[in-house]
C-alpha positions as CSV (number, residue, x, y, z in Angstrom):
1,X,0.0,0.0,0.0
2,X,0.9,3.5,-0.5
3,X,0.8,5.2,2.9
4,X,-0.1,8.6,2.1
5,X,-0.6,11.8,4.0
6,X,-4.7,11.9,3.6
7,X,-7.5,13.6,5.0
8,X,-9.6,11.8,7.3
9,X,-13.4,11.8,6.3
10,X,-15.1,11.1,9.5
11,X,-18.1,9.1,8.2
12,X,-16.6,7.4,5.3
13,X,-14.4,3.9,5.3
14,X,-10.8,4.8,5.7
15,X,-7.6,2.1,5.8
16,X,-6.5,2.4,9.4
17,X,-3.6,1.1,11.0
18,X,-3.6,-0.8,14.8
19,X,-1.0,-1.9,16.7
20,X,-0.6,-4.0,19.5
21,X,1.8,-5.4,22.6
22,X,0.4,-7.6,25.1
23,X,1.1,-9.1,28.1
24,X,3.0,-11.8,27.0
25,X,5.7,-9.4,26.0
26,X,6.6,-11.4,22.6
27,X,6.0,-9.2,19.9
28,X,4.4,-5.8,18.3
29,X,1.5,-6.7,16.2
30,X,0.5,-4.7,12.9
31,X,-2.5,-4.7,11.0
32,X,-4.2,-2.3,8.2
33,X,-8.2,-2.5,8.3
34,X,-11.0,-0.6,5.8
35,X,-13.6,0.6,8.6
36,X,-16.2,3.3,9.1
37,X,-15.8,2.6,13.2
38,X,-19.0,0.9,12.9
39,X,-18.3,-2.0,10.3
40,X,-15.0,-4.2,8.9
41,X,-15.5,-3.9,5.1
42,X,-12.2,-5.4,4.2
43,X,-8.4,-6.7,5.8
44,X,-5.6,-5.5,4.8
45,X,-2.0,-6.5,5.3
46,X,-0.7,-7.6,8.5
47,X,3.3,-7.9,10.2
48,X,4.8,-8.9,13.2
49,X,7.8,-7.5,15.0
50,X,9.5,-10.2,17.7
51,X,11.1,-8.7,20.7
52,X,14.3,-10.0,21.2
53,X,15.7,-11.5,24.5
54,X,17.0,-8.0,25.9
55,X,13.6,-5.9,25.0
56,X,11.6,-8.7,26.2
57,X,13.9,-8.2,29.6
58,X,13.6,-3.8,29.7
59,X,9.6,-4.5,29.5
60,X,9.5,-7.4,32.2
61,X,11.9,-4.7,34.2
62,X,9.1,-2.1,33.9
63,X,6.5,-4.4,35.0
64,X,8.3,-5.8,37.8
65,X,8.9,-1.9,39.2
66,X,5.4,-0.9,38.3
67,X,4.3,-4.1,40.3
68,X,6.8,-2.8,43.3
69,X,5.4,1.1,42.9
70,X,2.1,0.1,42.6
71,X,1.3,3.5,42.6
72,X,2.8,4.2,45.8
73,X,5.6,7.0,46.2
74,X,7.7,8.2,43.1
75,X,7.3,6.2,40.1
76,X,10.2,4.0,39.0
77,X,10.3,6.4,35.7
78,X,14.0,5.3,34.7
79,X,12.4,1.4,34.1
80,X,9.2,3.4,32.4
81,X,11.4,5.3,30.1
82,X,13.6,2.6,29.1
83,X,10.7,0.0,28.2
84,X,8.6,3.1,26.5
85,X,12.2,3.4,24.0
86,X,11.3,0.1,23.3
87,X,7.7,0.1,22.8
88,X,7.8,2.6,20.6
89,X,10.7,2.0,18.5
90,X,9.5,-1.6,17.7
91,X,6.0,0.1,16.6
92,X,8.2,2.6,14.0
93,X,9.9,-0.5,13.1
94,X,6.7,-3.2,12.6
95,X,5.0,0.2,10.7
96,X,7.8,-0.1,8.4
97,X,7.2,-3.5,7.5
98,X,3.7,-2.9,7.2
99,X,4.3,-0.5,4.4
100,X,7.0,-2.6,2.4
101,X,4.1,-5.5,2.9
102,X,1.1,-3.9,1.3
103,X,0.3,-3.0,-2.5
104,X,0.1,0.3,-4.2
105,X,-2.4,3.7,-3.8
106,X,-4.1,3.1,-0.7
107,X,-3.9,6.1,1.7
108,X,-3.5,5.3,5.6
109,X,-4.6,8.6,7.1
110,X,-4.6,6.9,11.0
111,X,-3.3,4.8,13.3
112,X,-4.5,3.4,16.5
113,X,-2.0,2.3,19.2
114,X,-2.4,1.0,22.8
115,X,0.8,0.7,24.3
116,X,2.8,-1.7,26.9
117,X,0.4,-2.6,29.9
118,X,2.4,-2.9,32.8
119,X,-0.2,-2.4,35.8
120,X,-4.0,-2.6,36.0
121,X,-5.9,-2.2,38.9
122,X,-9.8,-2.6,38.8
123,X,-11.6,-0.8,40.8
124,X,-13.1,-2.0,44.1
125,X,-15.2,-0.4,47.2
126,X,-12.2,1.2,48.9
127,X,-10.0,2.6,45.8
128,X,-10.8,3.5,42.4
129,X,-9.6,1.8,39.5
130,X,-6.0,2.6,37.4
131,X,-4.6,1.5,34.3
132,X,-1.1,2.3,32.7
133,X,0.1,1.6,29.2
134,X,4.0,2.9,28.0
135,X,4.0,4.2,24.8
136,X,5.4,7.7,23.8
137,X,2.9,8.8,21.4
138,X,4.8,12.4,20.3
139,X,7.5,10.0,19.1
140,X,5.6,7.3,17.6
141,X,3.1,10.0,15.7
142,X,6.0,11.7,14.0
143,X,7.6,8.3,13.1
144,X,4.4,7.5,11.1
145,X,3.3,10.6,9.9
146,X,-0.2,10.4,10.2
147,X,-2.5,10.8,12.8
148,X,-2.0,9.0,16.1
149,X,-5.3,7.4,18.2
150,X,-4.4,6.4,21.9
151,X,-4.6,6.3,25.1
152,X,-7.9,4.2,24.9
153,X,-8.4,3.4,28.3
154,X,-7.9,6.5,30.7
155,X,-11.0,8.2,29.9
156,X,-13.3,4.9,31.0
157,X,-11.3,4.2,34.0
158,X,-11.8,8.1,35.2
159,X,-15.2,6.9,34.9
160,X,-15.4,4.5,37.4
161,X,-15.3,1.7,34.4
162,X,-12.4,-1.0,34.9
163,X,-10.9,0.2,31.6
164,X,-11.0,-3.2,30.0
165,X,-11.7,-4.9,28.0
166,X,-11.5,-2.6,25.1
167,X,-11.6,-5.1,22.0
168,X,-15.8,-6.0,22.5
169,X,-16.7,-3.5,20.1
170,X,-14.9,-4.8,17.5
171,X,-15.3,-8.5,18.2
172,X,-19.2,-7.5,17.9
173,X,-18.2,-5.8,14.8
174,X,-16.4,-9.3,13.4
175,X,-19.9,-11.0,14.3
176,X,-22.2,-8.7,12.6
177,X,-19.5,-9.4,9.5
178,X,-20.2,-13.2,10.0
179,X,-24.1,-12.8,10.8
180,X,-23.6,-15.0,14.0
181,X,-26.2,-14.6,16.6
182,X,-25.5,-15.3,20.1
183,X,-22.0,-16.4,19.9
184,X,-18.7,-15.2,22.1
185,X,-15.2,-14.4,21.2
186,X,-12.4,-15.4,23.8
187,X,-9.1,-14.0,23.8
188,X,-6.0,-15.8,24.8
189,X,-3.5,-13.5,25.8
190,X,-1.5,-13.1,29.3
191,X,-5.1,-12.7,30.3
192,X,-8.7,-14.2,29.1
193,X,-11.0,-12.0,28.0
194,X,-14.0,-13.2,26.7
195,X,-16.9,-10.7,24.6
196,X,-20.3,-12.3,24.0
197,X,-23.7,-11.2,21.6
198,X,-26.6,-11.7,23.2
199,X,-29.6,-13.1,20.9
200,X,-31.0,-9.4,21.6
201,X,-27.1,-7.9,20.2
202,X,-26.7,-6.7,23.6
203,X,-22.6,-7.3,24.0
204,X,-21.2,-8.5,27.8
205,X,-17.5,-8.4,28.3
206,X,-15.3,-9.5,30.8
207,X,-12.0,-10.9,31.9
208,X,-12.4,-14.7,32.9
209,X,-8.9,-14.9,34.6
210,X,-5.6,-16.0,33.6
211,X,-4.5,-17.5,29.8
212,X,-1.2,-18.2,28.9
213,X,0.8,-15.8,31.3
214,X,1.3,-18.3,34.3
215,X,2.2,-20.8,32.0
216,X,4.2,-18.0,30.3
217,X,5.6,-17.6,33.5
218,X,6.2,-21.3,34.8
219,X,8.0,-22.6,31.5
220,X,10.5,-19.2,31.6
221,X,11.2,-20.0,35.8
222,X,11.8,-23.4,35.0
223,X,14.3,-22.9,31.9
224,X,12.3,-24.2,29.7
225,X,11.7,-21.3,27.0
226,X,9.1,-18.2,26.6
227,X,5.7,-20.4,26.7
228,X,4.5,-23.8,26.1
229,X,5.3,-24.7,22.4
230,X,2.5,-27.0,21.1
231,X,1.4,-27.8,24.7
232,X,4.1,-29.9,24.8
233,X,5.1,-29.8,28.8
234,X,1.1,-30.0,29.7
235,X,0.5,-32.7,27.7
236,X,3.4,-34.6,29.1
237,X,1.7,-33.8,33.3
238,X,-1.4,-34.5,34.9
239,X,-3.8,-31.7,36.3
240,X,-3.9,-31.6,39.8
241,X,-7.4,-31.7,40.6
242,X,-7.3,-30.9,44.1
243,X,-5.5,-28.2,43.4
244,X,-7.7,-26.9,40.8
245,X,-10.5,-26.8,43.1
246,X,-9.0,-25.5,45.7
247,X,-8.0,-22.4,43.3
248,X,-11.3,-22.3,41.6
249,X,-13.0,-21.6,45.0
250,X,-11.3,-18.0,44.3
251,X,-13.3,-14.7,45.2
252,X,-12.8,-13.3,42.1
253,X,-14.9,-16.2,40.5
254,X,-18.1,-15.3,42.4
255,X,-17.4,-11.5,41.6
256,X,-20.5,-10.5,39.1
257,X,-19.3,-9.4,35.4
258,X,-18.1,-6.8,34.2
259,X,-14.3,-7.3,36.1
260,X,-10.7,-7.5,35.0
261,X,-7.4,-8.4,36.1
262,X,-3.9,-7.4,36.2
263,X,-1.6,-9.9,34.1
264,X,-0.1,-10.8,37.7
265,X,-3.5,-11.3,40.1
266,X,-3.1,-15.4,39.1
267,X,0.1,-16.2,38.5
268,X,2.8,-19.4,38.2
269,X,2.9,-19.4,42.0
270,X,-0.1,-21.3,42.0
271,X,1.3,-24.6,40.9
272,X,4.3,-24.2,43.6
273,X,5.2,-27.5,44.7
274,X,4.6,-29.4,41.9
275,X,6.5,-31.6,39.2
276,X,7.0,-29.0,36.2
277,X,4.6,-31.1,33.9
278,X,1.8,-31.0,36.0
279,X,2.9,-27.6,37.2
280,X,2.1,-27.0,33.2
281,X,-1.0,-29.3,32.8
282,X,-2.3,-27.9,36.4
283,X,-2.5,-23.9,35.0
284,X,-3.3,-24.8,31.4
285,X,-6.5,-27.1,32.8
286,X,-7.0,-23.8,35.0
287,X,-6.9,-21.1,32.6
288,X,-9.5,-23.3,30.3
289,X,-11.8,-23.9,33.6
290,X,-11.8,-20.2,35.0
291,X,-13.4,-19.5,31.0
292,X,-16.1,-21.9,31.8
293,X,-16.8,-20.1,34.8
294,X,-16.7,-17.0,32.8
295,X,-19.4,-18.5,30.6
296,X,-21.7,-19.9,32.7
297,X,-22.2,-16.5,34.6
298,X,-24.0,-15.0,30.9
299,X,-27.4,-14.6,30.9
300,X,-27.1,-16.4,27.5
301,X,-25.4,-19.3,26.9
302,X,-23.0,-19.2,23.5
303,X,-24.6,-20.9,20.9
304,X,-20.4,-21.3,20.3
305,X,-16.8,-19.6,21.4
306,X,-14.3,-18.3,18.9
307,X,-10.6,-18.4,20.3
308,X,-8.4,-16.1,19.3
309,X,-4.8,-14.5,20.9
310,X,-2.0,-16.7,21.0
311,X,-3.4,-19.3,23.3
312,X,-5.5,-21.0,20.4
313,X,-1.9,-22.1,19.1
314,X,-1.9,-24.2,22.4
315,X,-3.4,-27.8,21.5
316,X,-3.4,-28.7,25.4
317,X,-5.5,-25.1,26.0
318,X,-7.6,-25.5,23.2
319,X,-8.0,-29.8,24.2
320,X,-8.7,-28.4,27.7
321,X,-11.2,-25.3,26.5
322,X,-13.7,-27.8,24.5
323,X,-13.9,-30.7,27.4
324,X,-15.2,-27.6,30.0
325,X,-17.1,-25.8,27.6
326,X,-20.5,-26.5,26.8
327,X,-20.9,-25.5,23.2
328,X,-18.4,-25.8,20.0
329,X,-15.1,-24.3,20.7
330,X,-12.9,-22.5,17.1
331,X,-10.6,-21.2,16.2
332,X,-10.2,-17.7,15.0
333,X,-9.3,-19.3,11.4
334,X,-12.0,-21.7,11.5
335,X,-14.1,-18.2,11.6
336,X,-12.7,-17.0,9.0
337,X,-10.4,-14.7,10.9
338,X,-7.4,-13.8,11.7
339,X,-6.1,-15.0,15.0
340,X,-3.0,-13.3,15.5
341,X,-3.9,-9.7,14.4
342,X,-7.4,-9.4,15.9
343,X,-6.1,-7.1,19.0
344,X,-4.2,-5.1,16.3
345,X,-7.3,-4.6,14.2
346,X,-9.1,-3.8,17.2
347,X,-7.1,-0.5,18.0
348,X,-7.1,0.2,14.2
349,X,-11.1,0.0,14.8
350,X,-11.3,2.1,18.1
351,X,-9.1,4.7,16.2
352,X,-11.8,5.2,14.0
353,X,-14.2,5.6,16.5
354,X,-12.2,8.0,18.0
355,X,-11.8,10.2,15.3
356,X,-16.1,9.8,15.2
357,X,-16.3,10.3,18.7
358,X,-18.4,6.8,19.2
359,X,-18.5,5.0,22.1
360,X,-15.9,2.7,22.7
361,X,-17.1,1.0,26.1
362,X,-20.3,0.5,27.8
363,X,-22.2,-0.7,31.5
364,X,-22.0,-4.2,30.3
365,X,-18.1,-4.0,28.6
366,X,-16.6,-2.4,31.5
367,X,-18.6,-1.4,34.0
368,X,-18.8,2.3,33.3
369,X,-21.9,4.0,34.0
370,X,-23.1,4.8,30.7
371,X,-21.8,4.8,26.6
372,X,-18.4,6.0,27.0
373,X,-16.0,8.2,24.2
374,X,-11.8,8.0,24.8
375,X,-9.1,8.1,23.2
376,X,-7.0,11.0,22.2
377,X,-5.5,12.2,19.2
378,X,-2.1,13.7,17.9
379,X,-1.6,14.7,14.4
């Protein structure tokens, strides 16, 4: 594509750009969408930027200090700055590849970016919710040269909303596109989120607990890579179901939707003590278990549940997902879709709403008290 320096028309489809990092710190995803804000009329090209070993390291440094600070005292801005370097660059960088990847005379007049998470807090009855995402969006703007949409979440959780999850309006948008009634899309990420259409196309949203980051986080402690390639290691152990009961007996399970989570409120620590195989099988079986908890507090069931996010690469996850769900479980590609982008072409989406000023969260997405606008714009 040819990324040209166009107008925006507010009400008329534009190519936008969305980018993405996510919890599980192993890449920047790209990914060009046509879109009013309201409907997905086409897909455009896609890329993906790995983080190497050392950038993976300056962004687990800034969470680990944001985890310390926890907004307490003065924050641990030297880790901040170093990790928002890296955010950013890599963005300039998977942008570049973007453009070298696309076909001639499109214009790209915007670009939606959310940034490196590295603390949520939800809010609760004795402290208000917060939410911080590095980017440096002066940078990044000027390194694309179109206008920049970000900062996607402040806005809700000034609100009183829990900020997250941000990706149901598009996921309801990929369901209109496929006609599906009452169906639900689940993310896999460091975190489950799932977003679900009501017969009625009333859209609930929540996070159902952990995905892949304790198992992120057990295989990396243990030596044994970045994440559990082809659900090798939980294949290999045996779910502790004791265990599993014991830790699906949490609070946070009989907490009403909307709710979110930090990447860190479940974590590896919950399979201390055991063999590293069932350590594995133990918070895969968990991860897949919490979503069926997620579901079953709906007021519809799914008539079925698309997976998308990195976790549907997981054959143990995915194995474990359709024995605790109760309706057909799919892939993102077996929609039609495309799995690894999806949180990219989400932010290219709420760009566009920004730019319309259309809601981008709701009572039942987040908790907010009513429709809510955000975002901000440079450029």
């Amino acid at each position: 594509m040819e990324f040209l320096n166009h107008p925006i028309h507010d009400n008329e489809p534009q190519w936008v750009a969305g980018f993405m990092s996510g919890t599980s710190l192993d890449a920047t995803d790209a990914a060009l969408i046509l879109t009013d804000g309201e409907r997905v009329l086409e897909f455009g090209p896609v890329a993906e930027r790995k983080y190497t070993a050392k950038e993976r390291q300056v962004l687990q440094d800034a969470t680990d200090a944001a985890r310390a600070w926890n907004w307490t005292g003065p924050a641990p801005e030297e880790a901040f700055e170093a990790a928002r370097k890296v955010v950013t660059e890599t963005h300039a960088e998977v942008w570049q590849v973007l453009r070298q990847g696309g076909g001639k005379g499109v214009a790209v007049p915007l670009a939606g970016v959310h940034g490196q998470t590295v603390l949520h807090r939800r809010p609760r009855p004795d402290a208000p919710g917060a939410t911080l995402q590095l980017i440096d969006p002066v940078a990044l703007q000027t390194a694309l040269g179109i206008q920049l949409a970000y900062d996607f979440r402040s806005a809700d959780v000034a609100a009183g909303g829990h900020g997250a999850p941000l990706a149901p309006v598009y996921h309801g948008a990929l369901l209109d596109r496929a006609g599906d009634g009452a169906s639900a899309v689940l993310n896999l990420g460091g975190v489950a989120n799932i977003t679900a259409r009501m017969a009625d196309g009333t859209l609930f949203a929540f996070d159902t607990g952990p995905a892949n980051g304790p198992i992120d986080e057990w295989v990396a402690a243990h030596g044994k890579g970045t994440h559990d390639e082809g659900g090798a290691f939980a294949s290999a152990g045996q779910a502790q179901e004791g265990l599993l009961a014991q830790l699906l007996d949490h609070d946070w399970f009989r907490e009403l939707p909307p709710k979110s989570l930090d990447r860190y409120d479940f974590n590896a620590g919950m399979a201390r003590g055991l063999s590293f195989e069932d350590g594995a099988a133990t918070l895969t079986a968990f991860s897949a278990r919490a979503v069926a908890k997620g579901v079953a507090q709906l007021p519809d069931a799914p008539q079925r549940v698309i997976v998308c996010g990195g976790g549907r690469h997981n054959p143990a996850m995915m194995a474990a997902l359709r024995a605790a769900l109760p309706c057909p479980v799919l892939s993102a590609e077996d929609a039609g879709w495309r799995g690894d982008s999806i949180e990219a072409e989400a932010f290219a989406f709420l760009a566009a709403r920004t730019v319309r000023g259309l809601p981008l969260s709701w009572p039942t997405t987040t908790g907010v008290p009513a429709a809510m606008t955000g975002g901000r714009l440079k450029g």
